[in-house]
C-alpha positions in Angstrom: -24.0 18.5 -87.0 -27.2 16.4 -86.1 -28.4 14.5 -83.2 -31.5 12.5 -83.3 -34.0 12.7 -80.4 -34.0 11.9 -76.3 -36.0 9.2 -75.6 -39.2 10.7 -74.6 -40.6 12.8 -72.6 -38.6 12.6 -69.4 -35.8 12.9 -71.0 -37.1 16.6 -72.6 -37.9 17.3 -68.8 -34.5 16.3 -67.4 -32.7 18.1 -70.2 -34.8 21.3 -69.0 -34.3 21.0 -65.7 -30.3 21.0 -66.6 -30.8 23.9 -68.5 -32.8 25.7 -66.0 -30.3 24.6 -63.6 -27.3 25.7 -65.5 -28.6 29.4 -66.2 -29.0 29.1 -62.8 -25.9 28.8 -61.5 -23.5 29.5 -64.6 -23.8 30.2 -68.1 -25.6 28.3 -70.9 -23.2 29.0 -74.2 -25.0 27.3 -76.7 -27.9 25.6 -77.0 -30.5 25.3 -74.5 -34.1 24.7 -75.9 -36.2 22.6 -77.2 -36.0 22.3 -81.0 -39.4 23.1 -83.0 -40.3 23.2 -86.4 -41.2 20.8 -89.6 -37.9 18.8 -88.9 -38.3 18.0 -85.8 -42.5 17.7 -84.8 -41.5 13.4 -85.2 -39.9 13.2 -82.2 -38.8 15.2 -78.9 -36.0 16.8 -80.2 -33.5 19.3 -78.1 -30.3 21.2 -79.1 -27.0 20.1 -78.1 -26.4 22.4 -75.3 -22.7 23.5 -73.1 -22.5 25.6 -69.8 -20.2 26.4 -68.0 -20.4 25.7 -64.2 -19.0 25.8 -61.1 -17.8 23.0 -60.3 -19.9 22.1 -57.3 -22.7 21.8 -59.5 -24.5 18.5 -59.5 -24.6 18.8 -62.8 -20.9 17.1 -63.1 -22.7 14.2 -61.2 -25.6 13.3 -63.3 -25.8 10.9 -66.1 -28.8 12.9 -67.6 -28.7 10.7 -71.2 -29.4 14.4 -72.9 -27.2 16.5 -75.2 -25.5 18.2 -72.3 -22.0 19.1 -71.8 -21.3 20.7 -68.5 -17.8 22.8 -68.4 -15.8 23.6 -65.0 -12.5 25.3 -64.9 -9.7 23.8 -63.2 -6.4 24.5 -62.1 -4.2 21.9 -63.2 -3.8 17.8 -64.0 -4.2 17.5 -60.1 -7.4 18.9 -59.7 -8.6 17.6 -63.1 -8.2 13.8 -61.6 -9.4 14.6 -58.2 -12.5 15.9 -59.9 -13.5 13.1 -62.3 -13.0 10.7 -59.4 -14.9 12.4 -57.1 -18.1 11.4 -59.5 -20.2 8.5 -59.0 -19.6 6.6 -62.6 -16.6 6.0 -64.7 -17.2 5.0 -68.1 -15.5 7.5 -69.7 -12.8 10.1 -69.3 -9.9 12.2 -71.4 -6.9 14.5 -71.0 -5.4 16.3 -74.0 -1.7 17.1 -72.7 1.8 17.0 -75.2 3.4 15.7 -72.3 3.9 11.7 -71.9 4.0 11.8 -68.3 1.0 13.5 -67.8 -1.0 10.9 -70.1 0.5 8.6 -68.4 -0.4 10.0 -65.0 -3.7 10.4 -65.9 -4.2 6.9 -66.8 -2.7 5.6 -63.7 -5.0 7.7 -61.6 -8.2 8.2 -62.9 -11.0 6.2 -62.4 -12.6 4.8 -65.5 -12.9 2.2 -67.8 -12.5 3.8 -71.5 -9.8 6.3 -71.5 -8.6 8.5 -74.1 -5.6 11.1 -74.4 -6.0 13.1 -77.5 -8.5 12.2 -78.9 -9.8 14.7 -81.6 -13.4 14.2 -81.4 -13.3 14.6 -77.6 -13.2 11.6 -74.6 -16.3 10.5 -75.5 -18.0 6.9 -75.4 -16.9 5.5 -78.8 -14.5 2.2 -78.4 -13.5 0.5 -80.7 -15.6 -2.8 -81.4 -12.9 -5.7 -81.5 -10.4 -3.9 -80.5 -11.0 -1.3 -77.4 -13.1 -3.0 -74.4 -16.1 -1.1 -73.2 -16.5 -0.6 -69.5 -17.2 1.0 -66.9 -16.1 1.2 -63.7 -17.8 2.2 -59.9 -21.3 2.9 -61.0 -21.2 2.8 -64.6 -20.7 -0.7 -64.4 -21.4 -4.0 -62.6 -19.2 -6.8 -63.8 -15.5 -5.1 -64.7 -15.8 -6.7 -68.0 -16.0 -5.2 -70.8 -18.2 -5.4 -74.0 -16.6 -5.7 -77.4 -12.8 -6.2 -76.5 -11.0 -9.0 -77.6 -12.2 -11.0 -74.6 -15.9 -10.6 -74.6 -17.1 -13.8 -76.1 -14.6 -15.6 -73.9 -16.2 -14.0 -70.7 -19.9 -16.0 -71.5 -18.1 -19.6 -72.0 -17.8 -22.3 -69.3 -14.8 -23.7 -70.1 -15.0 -27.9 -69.5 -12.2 -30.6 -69.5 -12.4 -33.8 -70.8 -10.7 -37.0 -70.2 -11.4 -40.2 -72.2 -9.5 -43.7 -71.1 -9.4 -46.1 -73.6 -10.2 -49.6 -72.0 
């Protein structure tokens, strides 16, 4: 697997203020530093990092724009929902579950704009240019539209009517 570098230097430091955070108050399981070394003295490169973390941690609420996965435990599809909602953004969320009802439950309820149910490389941002809209809802976006769908163009047109009478 390879990720390219954050941004810059803020970015380094928010990543190792997460980590700091997270060893804190859970467990970093992978991950965690600041990469070094020929390959990577071009650029501020860190490793892809997951902790697990209670999940009062404000570390759920953060969009840190690092490689940081944070990991809370809960107790069922009830708690899962209550929790996503209870953040601030909603671009993007995912449930893996074999049962319809419960995908179906989940996307009635949750809050968010691109939502997957099983997907295999995770509920990440990834939609599907021409097909899948992307937006985000609450704070992770401002307009309700969404970029790339089949109706994006559309939403950028003024539409006009025109009447000629021939005299």
């Amino acid at each position: 697997m390879f990720f390219g570098p954050v941004i810059d230097v803020r970015a380094v430091a928010r990543f190792e203020r997460a980590v700091g955070q997270a060893e804190r108050e859970g467990r970093v399981l992978v991950g965690g530093r600041r990469l070094a070394g020929d390959l990577f003295d071009r650029g501020h490169f860190v490793a892809p990092t997951v902790a697990t973390l209670p999940l009062a941690s404000s570390l759920f609420f953060e969009e840190l724009f690092v490689p940081f996965l944070a990991v809370g435990e809960v107790s069922g599809l009830d708690e899962a929902i209550a929790e996503t909602n209870r953040a601030e953004y909603g671009l993007t969320a995912g449930v893996f579950s074999r049962d319809p009802a419960e995908v179906e439950r989940f996307f009635d309820e949750v809050e968010a704009g691109v939502c997957y149910a099983n997907k295999r490389t995770g509920a990440t941002t990834g939609a599907w240019p021409g097909a899948q809209p992307f937006c985000g809802w609450k704070g992770s976006g401002s307009t309700g539209k969404g970029g790339c769908g089949p109706y994006y163009v559309a939403q950028f047109m003024r539409e006009q009517s025109r009447t000629v009478i021939e005299g």
